[in-house]
C-alpha positions in Angstrom: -21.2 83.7 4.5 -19.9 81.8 7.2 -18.8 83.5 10.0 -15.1 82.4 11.2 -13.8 82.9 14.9 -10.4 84.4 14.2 -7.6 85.3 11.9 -4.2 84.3 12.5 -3.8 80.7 13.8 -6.0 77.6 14.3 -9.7 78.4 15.5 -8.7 76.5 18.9 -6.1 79.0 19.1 -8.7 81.2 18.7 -10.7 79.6 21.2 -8.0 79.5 23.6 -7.9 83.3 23.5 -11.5 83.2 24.5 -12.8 86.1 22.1 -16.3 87.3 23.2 -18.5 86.3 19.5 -19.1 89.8 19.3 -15.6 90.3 18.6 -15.7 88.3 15.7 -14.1 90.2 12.8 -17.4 90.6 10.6 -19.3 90.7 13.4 -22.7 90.9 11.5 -25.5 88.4 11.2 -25.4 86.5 8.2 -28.2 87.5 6.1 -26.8 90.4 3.7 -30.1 92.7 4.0 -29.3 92.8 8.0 -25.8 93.2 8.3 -24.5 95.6 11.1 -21.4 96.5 13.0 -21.4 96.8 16.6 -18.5 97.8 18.3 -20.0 97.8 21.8 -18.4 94.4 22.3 -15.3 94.9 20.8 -11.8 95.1 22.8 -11.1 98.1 24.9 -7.8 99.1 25.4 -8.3 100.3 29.2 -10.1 97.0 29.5 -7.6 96.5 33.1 -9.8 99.5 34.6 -13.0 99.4 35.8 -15.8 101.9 34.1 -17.7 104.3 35.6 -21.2 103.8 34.0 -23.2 106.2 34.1 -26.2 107.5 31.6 -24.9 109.7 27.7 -27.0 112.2 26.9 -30.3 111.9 29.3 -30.7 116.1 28.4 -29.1 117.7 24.9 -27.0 119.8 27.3 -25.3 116.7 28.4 -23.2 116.7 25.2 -21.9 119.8 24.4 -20.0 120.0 21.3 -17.9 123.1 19.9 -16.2 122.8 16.2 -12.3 124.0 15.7 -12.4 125.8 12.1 -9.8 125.5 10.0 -10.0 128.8 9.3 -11.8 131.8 10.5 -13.9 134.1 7.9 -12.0 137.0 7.2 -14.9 139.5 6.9 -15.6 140.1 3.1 -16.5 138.0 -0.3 -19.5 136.4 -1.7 -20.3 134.0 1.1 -22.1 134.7 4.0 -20.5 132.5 7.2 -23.1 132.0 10.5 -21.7 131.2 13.1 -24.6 129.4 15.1 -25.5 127.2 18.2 -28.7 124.3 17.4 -30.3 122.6 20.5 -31.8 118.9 20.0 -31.9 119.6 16.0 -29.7 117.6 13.8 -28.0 118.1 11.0 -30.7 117.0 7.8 -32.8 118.9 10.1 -30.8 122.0 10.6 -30.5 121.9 6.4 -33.8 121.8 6.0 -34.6 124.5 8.3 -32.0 126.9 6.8 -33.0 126.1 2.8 -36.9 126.6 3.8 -36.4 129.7 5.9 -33.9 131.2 3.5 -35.5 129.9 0.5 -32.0 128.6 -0.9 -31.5 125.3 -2.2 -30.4 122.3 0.5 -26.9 122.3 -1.9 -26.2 126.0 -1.3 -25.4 125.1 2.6 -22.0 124.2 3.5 -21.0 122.9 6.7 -17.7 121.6 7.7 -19.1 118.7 9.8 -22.3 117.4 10.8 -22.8 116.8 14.6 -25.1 115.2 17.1 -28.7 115.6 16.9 -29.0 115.0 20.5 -27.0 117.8 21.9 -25.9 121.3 22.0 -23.5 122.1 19.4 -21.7 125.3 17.8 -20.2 125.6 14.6 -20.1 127.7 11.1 -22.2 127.3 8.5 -22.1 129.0 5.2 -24.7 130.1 2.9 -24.6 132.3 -0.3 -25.5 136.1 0.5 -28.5 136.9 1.4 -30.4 140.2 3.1 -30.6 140.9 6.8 -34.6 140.0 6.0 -34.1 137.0 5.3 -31.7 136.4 8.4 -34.7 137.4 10.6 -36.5 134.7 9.4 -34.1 132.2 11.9 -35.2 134.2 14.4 -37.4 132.5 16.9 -36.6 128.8 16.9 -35.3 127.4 20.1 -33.7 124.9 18.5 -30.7 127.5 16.3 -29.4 130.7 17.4 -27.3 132.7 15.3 -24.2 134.2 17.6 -21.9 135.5 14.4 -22.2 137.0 10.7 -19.7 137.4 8.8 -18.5 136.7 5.3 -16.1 134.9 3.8 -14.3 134.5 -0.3 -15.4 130.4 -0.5 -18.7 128.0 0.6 -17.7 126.0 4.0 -17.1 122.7 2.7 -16.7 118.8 4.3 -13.4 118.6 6.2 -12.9 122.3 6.7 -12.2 122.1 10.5 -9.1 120.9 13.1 -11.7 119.0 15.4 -13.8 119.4 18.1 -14.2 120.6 21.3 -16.3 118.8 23.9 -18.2 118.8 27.8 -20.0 115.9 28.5 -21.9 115.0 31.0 -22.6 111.3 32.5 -25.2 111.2 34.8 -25.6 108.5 37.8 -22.0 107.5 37.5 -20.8 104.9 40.2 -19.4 106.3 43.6 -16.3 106.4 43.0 -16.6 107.6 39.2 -14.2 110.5 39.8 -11.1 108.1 40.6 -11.6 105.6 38.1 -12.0 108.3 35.3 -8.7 109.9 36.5 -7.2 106.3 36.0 -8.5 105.7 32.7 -7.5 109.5 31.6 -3.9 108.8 32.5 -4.0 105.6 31.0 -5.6 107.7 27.3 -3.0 109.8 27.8 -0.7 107.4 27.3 -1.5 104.3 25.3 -4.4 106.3 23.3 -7.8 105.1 22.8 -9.1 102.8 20.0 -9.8 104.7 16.5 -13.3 102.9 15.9 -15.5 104.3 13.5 -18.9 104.5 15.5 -22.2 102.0 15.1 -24.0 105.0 13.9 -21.6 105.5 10.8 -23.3 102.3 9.1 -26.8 102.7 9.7 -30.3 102.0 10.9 -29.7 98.1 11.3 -26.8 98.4 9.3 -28.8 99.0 6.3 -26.3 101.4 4.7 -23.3 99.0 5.4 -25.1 96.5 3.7 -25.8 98.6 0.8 -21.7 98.8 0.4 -21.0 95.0 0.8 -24.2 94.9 -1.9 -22.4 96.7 -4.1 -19.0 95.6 -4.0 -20.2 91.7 -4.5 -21.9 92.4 -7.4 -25.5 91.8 -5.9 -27.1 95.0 -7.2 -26.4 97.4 -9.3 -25.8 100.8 -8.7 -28.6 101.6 -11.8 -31.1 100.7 -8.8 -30.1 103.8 -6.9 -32.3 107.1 -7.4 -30.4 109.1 -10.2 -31.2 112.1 -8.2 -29.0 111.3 -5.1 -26.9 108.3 -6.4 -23.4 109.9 -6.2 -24.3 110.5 -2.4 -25.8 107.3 -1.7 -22.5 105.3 -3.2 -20.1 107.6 -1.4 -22.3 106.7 2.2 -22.4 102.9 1.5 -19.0 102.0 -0.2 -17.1 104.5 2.6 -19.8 102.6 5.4 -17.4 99.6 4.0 -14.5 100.6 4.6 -14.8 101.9 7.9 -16.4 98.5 9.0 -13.5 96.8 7.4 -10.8 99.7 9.0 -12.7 97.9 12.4 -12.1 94.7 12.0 -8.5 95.1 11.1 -7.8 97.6 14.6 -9.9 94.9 16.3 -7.4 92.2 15.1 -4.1 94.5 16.3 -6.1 94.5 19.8 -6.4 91.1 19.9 -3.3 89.7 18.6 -1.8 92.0 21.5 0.3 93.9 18.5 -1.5 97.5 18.4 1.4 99.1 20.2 3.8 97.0 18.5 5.4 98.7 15.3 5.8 95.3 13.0 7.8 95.4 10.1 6.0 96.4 7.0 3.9 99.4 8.8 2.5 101.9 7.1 3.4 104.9 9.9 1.9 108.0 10.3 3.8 111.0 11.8 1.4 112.8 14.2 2.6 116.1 13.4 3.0 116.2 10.1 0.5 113.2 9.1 3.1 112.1 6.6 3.3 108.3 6.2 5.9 105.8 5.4 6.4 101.6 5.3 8.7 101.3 9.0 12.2 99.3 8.2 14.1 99.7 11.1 11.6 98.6 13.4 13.0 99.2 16.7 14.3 102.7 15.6 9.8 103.2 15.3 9.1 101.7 18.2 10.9 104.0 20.3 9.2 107.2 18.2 6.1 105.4 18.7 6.5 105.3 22.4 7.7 108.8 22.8 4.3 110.3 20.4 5.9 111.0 17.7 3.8 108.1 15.4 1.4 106.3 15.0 0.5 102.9 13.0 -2.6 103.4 10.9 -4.6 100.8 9.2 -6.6 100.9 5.8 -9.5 102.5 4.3 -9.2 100.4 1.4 -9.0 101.9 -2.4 -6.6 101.2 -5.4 -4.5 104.6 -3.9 -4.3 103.4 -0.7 -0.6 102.8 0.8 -0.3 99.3 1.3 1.9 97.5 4.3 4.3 94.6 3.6 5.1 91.7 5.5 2.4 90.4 8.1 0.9 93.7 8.2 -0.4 93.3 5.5 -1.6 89.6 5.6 -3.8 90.4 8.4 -5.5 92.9 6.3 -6.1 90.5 3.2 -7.2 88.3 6.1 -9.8 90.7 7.0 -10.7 91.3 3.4 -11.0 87.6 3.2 -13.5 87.1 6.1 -15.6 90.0 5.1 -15.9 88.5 1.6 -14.6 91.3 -0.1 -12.1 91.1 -2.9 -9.7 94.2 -2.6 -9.9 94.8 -6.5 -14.1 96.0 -6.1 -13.1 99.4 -4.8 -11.4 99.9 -8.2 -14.8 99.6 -9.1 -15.4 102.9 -7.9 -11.8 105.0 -7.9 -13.7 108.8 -7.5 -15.8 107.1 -4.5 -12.9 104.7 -2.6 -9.5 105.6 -4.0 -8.4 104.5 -0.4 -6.6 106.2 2.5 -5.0 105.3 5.8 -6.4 106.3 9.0 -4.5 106.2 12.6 -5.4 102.8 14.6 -5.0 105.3 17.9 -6.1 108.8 18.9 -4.8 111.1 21.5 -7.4 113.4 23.1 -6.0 116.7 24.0 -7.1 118.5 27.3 -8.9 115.9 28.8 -10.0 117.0 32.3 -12.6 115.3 34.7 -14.7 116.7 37.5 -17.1 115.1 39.5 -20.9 116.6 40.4 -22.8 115.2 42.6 -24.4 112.0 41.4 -23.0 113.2 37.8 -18.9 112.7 35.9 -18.0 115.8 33.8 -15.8 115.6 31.4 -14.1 118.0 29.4 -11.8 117.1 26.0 -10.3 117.7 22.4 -10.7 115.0 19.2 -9.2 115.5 15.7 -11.3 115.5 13.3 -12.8 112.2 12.1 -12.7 111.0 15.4 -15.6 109.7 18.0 -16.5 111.3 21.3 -18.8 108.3 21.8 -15.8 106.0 21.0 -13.7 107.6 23.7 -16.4 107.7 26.5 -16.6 104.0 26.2 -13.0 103.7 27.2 -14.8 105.2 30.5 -18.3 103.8 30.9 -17.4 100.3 29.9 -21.5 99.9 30.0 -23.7 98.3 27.5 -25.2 101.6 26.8 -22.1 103.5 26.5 -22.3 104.1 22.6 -24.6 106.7 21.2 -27.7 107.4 21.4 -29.5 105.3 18.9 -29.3 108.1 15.4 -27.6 107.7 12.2 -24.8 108.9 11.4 -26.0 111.9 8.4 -22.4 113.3 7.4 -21.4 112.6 3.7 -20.0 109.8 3.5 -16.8 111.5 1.8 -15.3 111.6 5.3 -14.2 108.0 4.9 -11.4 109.4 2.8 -11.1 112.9 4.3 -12.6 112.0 7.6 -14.1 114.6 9.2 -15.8 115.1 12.7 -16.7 113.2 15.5 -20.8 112.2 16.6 -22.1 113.0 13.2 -24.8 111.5 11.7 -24.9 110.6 7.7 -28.5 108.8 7.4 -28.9 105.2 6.3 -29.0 104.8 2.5 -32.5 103.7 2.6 -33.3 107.1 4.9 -31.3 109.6 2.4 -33.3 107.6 -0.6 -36.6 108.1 0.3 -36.2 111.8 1.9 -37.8 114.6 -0.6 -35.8 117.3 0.8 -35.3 120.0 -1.3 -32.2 120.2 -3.4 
């Protein structure tokens, strides 16, 4: 598939803009068994301010990460909820660890959201009663600690949190890092920050993204996935999809200087309430946009999805239309991509940074579903501001119901090929 070098208007237009190629929409190389999605060249929207650089995660403790529940246990029922801390362990590993030293099955563990392999990170987990025997049997791993039992009436399950609470630590930051990240945290505060799905969420080499596009061209069938995991490994390569295609269309707001411009035909979202609705009286938005109250969101394509009008919603069928994809192929699959709408902008809550010594410390809060690593590029602006190079293992369901920041659900080819216990 030919790659083109813009959207809307003529490619000199285009040209004229001067778009770095890694910009470019699909941004993949053309051969479908090596596609990929890169946003580490893609617009930044504090791109005015200079970065900081500095080195992510050098030491797990650099990147400590603490879940928000949705709820807290409330002390009695047939689930039994730990609350626990893992060091340098991700989260395939963390269920394999539980289901062999607990001898329950992989299935029986529920966990809101998966997190970071390489870091320090807190969060419940819930498994089906068990003896205080068995518990022991956690004991002496430096990589988990259990800090909380309780119990709860219901299994933890994908999406059952309000976000995440995070310290991170950049080490060998420029001199002056403290006063730049002040800068760019004013400027977050503000504007927001970019609501990129991460590199990690589609893949070793973009295997698992090119899985989806696979799939929804007809090239294979989904009768060449392992029965035993297939369900999972269509919900991880169509959702890889559409968050690649939910990039490409923020990537187009940014560049056709209209991401804080509410245009006619927007589907809205109101922050609070996370209600949405097609804007009309446009500047009546615009001034509710500018004073927080919403927040234009872009697709995650599926039959269900609200649709835009107007040239909203040509620059998505523009998008669709470079990727190759024809809308109608998520029908395809309406359990797996009914479609959703997901906010073009976050607004990080409590952000706070500190220098020490040589070292940036900074301190925020993301909804659910949302990057850390996406954020701290807004503030590195370094090649090697995105994550440290690990999949993305959460279930893939998130691209509906997103769910947590840093997470890792493993490339298609990974998950097929594991024999973890079920």
């Amino acid at each position: 598939m030919a790659v083109r070098s813009g959207l809307e208007g003529s490619n000199e237009a285009a040209q004229s803009r001067r778009i770095p190629p890694r910009w470019k929409v699909t941004n993949i190389v053309t051969d479908s068994r090596e596609l990929w999605a890169d946003i580490s060249g893609a617009p930044f929207l504090t791109a005015d301010l200079p970065g900081v650089g500095g080195q992510l995660k050098r030491e797990p403790e650099d990147f400590v990460v603490e879940e928000i529940p949705a709820y807290e246990p409330c002390g009695r029922g047939p689930f039994c909820f730990l609350w626990i801390e893992k060091r340098d362990l991700s989260s395939e590993q963390l269920l394999d660890l539980l289901s062999e030293r607990l001898e329950i099955p992989r299935s029986a563990v529920g966990l809101a959201g998966m997190k970071d392999r390489r870091a320090v990170t807190r969060q419940w987990v819930s498994i089906p009663e068990v003896d205080q025997g068995r518990l022991a049997g956690l004991e002496g791993d430096p990589r988990l600690v259990v800090l909380r039992v309780s119990r709860h009436t219901n299994k933890l399950k994908t999406g059952h949190l309000r976000g995440n609470r995070f310290i991170v630590r950049l080490r060998d930051v420029v001199p002056d890092a403290a006063s730049r990240a002040a800068a760019i945290a004013r400027h977050i505060a503000q504007a927001g920050f970019p609501n990129y799905f991460g590199t990690q969420r589609f893949g070793a080499g973009g295997r698992t993204l090119a899985l989806g596009r696979d799939l929804l061209q007809g090239r294979i069938s989904e009768q060449r996935l392992s029965p035993r995991r297939r369900r999972f490994l269509l919900r991880l390569a169509l959702s890889a999809v559409q968050s690649w295609l939910f990039n490409g269309c923020l990537i187009e707001r940014i560049r056709t200087g209209t991401i804080r411009r509410v245009l006619p035909g927007d589907v809205l979202q109101v922050r609070r309430s996370g209600g949405l609705f097609v804007a009309q009286d446009v500047a009546r938005e615009q001034r509710r946009f500018e004073s927080g109250v919403i927040v234009p969101t872009g697709p995650m394509f599926g039959p269900r999805m609200k649709r835009p009008h107007g040239r909203p919603e040509r620059m998505e069928q523009q998008v669709l239309d470079v990727a190759g994809i024809d809308r109608r192929a998520f029908e395809m699959y309406p359990g797996l991509t009914s479609g959703a709408r997901r906010p073009y902008l976050v607004f990080p809550e409590a952000v706070e940074t500190r220098a020490e010594g040589n070292d940036l410390v900074l301190r925020f809060t993301l909804p659910r579903g949302t990057y850390a690593t996406v954020l701290l590029r807004e503030f590195q602006k370094t090649a090697g501001a995105g994550p440290v190079s690990e999949p993305d293992d959460r279930d893939a369901s998130c691209a509906v119901e997103p769910t947590d920041d840093a997470e890792a659900v493993p490339d298609a080819s990974a998950v097929e090929s594991r024999k973890g216990r079920e």
